[in-house]
C-alpha positions in Angstrom: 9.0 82.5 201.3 6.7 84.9 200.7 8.7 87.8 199.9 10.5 85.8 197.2 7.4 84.7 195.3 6.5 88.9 195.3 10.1 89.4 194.6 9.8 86.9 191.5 6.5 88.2 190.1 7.2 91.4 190.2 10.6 90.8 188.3 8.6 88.5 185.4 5.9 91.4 185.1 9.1 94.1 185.0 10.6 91.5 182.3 7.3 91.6 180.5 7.1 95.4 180.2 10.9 95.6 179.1 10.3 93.1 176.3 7.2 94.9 175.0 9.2 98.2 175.1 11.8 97.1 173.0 9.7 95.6 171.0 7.9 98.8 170.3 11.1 100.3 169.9 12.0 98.1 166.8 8.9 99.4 165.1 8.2 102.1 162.7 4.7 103.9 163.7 3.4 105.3 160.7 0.4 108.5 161.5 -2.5 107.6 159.7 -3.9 111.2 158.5 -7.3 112.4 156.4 -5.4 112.4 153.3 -5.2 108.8 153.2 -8.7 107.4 154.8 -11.2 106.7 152.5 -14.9 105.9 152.8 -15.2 109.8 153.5 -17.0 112.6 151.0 -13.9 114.4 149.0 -14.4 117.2 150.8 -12.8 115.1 153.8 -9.4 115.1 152.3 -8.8 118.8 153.3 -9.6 118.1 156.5 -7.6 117.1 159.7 -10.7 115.0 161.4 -10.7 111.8 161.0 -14.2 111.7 161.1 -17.5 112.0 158.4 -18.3 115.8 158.2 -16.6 118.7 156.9 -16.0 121.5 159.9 -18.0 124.2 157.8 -21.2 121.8 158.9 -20.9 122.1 162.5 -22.8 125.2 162.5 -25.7 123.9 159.5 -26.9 120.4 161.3 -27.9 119.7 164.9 -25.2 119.1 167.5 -26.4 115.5 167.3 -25.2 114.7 163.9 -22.6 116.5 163.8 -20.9 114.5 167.3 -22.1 111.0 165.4 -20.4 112.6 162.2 -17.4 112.8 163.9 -17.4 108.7 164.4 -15.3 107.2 161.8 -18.0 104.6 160.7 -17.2 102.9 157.2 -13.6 104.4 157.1 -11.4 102.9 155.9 -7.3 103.2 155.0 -5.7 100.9 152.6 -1.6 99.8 153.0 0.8 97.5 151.7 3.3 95.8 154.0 5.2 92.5 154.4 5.5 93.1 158.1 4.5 89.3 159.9 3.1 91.5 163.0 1.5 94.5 162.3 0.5 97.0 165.2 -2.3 99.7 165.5 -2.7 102.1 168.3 -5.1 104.3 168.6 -6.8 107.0 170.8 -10.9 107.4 171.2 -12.5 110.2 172.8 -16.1 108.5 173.5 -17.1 105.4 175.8 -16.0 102.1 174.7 -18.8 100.3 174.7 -22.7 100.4 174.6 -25.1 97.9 176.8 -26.0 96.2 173.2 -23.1 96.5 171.2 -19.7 95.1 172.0 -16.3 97.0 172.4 -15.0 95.4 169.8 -17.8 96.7 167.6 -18.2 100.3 169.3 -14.2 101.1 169.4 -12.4 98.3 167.6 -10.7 98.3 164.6 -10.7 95.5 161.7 -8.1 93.9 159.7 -8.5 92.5 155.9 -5.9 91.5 153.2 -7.2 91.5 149.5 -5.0 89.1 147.6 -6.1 87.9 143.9 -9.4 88.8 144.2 -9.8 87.7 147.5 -10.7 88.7 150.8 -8.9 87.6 153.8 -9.6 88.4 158.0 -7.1 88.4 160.3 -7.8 88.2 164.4 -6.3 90.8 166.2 -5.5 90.8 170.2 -6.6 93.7 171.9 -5.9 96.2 174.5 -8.7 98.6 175.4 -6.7 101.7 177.6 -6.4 104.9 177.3 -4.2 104.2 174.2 -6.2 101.2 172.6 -3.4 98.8 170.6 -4.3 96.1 168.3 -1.6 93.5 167.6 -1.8 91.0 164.5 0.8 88.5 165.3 2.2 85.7 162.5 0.0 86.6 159.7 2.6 85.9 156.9 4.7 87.9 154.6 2.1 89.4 152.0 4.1 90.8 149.4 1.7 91.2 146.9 -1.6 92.0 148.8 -3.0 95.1 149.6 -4.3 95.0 153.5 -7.6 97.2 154.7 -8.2 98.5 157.9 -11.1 99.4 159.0 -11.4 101.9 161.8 -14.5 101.9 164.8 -17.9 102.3 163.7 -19.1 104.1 166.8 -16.4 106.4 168.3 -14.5 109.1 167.6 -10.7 108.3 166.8 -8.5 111.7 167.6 -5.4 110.3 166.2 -3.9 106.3 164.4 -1.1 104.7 164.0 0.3 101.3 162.3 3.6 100.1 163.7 5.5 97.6 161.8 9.3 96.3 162.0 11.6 98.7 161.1 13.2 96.3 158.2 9.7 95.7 156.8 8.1 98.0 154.1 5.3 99.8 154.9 3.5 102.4 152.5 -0.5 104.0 151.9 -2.6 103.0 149.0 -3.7 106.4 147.0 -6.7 107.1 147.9 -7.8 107.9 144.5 -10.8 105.6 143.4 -11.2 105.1 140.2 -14.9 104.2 140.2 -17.5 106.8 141.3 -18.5 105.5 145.0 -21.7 103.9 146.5 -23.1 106.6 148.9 -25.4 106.1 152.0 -27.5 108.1 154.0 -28.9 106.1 156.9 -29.3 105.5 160.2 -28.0 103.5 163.4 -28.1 100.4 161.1 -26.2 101.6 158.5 -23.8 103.0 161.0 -23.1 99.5 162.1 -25.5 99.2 165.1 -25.2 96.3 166.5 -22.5 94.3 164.9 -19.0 92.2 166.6 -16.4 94.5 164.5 -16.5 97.1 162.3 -15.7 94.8 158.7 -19.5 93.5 159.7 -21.4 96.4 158.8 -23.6 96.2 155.9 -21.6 98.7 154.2 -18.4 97.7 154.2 -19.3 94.0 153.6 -20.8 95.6 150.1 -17.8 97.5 149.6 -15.6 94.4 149.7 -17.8 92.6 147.9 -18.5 95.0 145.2 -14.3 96.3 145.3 -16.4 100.1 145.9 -16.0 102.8 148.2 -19.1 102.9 150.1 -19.3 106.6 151.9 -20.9 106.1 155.1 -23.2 109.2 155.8 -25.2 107.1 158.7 -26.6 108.5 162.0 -27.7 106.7 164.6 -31.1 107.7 165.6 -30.6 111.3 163.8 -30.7 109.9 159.8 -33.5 112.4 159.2 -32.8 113.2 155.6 -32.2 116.6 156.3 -31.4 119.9 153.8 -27.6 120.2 154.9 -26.6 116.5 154.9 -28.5 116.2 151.5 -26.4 119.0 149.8 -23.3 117.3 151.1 -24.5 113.7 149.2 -25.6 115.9 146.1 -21.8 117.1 145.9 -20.7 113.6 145.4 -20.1 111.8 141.9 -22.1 108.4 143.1 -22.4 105.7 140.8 -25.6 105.1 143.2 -27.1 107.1 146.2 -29.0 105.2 149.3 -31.3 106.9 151.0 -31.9 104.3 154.1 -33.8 106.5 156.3 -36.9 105.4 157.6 -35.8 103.6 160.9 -35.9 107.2 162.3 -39.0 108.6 160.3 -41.5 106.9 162.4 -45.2 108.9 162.0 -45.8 110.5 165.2 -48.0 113.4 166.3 -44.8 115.2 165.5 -44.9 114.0 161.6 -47.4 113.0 159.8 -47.8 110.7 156.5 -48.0 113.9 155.0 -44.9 115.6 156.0 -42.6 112.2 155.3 -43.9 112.1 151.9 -42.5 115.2 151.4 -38.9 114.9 153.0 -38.3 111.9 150.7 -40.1 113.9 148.0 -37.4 116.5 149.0 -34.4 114.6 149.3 -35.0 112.9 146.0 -35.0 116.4 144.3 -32.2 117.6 145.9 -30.2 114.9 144.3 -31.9 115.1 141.1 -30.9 118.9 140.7 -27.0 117.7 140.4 -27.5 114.1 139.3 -30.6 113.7 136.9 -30.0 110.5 135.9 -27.9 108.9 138.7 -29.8 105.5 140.4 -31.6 106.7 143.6 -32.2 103.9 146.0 -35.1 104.1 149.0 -35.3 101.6 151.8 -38.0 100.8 153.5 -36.6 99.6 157.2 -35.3 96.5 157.5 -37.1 95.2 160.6 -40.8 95.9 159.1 -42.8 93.0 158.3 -40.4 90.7 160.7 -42.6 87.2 161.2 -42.3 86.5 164.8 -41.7 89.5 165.7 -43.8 89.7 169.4 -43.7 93.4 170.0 -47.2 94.7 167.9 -46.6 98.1 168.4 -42.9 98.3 167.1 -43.5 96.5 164.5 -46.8 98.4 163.3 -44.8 101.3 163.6 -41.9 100.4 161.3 -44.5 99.0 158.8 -46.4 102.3 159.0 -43.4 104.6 157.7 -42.0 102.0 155.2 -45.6 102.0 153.7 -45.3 106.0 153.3 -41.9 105.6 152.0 -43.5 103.1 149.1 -46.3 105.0 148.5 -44.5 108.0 147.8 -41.8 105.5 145.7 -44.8 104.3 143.6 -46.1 108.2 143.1 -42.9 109.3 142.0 -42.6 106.2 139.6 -45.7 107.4 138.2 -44.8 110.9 137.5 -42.1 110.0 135.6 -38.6 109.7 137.6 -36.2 107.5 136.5 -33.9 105.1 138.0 -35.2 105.2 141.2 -35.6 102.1 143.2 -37.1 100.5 145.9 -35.4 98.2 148.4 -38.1 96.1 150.3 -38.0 95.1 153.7 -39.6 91.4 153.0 -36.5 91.6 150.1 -34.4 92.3 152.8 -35.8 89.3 154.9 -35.3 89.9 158.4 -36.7 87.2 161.1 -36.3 86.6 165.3 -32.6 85.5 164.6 -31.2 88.6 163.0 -31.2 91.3 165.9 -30.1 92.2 168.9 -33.3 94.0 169.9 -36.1 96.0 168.6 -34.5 96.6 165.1 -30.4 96.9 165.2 -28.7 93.6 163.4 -26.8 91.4 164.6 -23.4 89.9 162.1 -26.6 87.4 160.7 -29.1 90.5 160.2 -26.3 92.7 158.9 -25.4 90.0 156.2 -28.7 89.5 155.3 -28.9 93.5 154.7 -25.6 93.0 152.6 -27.0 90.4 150.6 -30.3 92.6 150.1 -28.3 95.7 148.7 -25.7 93.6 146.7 -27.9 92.0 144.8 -30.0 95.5 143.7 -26.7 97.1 143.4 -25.5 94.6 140.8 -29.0 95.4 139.2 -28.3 98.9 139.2 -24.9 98.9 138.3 -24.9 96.9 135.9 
């Protein structure tokens, strides 16, 4: 009896494999390559990563940034389909997960449809292997939509497909933008630290919201607004560039009050050299001034740096710049709900971020 009920398993699993076999076979995969992602510096195009940096910067910036610059946080590829299902598989070279931030978040991939203006999720199931496939089953016929996916926000994608039935049409959005883009330099917040899925990250809930490319140029724990990252920004047409990096400019014996002043000094020139007039946004960290916050010494320490950063705002006000702004932590509004731990967001926080930067942006934009 007991042989038969092995016998009949192992036939239903066999049945099982066959059936998602064929079904694979009845699919077009189509190779998702750098020509098409977007939410990347133009450079990016020429490139075969489908990463953040260009290869000529892997000898210019620490071997730190450039292995987090190979993540593919804030990219992005825009498609049109009809399909009903529509598969993505996938290949990551880095752990799957981190102890406060979830696979789905570290590795996963995320699914939107824009149609008349609005913005539609779609829930995906999930296979985490050594070939990760997302399947988004009985979805509908979108004819007229245009679908985003957005790929992980902390690992390193070697290569991406989408599968879709063979009779369906399939086909890439040009990745030409129209509008000059939002771009970021930031840290492990602005990566996406430590949100559910990747369409949760502050900056690609403003570039829905604001229908802009949003360049992700985030590092986590190594946003140090540093000379070669800041040429790579300067080469960019923005219609706005975010520098967001005080979360890892903490004063330490290592660097003084002094020394910070004058890498945002720094950083703030560098763009103005190319871009005179283009709006410069500085943030002052988003967990400072957090009431209820417990932990005295964390918190004086992210209040100590964001009070540099303003007082070096306020002096450069003075001397004359223009259209530079200030993004204040108390603006951004922060409290005990809104992390996951001593500073990284959770989906609340990371809206709250959003929120922060979409309404200055539509200040600045304006």
């Amino acid at each position: 009896m007991v042989r038969w009920r092995v016998v009949i398993v192992c036939a239903f699993l066999c049945s099982v494999c066959l059936l998602n076999v064929l079904a694979q076979s009845e699919r077009t995969f189509y190779p998702v390559g750098s020509e098409v992602l977007k939410g990347r510096a133009k450079e990016m195009r020429n490139e075969t990563s489908l990463g953040r940096l260009p290869s000529r910067l892997q000898s210019q910036v620490r071997g730190a940034v450039w292995n987090l610059g190979q993540n593919a946080a804030g990219v992005y590829v825009d498609f049109r389909t009809d399909a009903d299902t529509i598969v993505v598989r996938y290949a990551v070279s880095g752990g799957l997960s981190m102890p406060h931030m979830p696979t789905t978040g570290v590795s996963g991939v995320d699914l939107y449809l824009k149609e008349a203006n609005t913005w539609r999720w779609a829930y995906g199931s999930y296979q985490f292997k050594d070939t990760i496939q997302y399947t988004f089953s009985n979805i509908g016929n979108n004819k007229t939509g245009i679908y985003r996916l957005y790929l992980p926000l902390y690992n390193t994608v070697k290569w991406l497909e989408i599968g879709v039935d063979k009779s369906q049409q399939f086909s890439f959005v040009n990745n030409k933008e129209k509008t000059a883009p939002i771009v970021v330099y930031g840290t492990s917040i602005a990566q996406g630290a430590c949100v559910s899925r990747p369409g949760m990250a502050w900056t690609n809930i403003v570039g829905r919201s604001l229908d802009k490319e949003v360049i992700n140029l985030a590092f986590s724990g190594n946003g140090r607004l540093e000379q070669p990252v800041l040429d790579l920004i300067a080469q960019e047409e923005a219609a706005v560039y975010v520098l967001d990096c005080l979360p890892n400019l903490a004063i330490t014996p290592q660097r003084s009050e002094k020394q910070l002043d004058s890498l945002i000094v720094g950083a703030v020139k560098t763009i103005r050299i190319k871009h005179p007039t283009a709006p410069i946004i500085l943030t002052g960290h988003s967990s400072a001034f957090t009431p209820g916050f417990m932990n005295k010494g964390t918190l004086e320490e992210y209040e100590k740096s964001t009070e540099v950063g303003k007082a070096t705002f306020d002096r450069l006000i003075k001397e004359g710049n223009k259209n530079l702004y200030w993004l204040d932590s108390r603006t951004i509004a922060l409290d005990v709900n809104s992390t996951v731990d001593y500073a990284h967001p959770n989906d609340y926080g990371m809206d709250k971020i959003a929120q922060a930067y979409i309404r200055l942006f539509k200040k600045v934009l304006k």
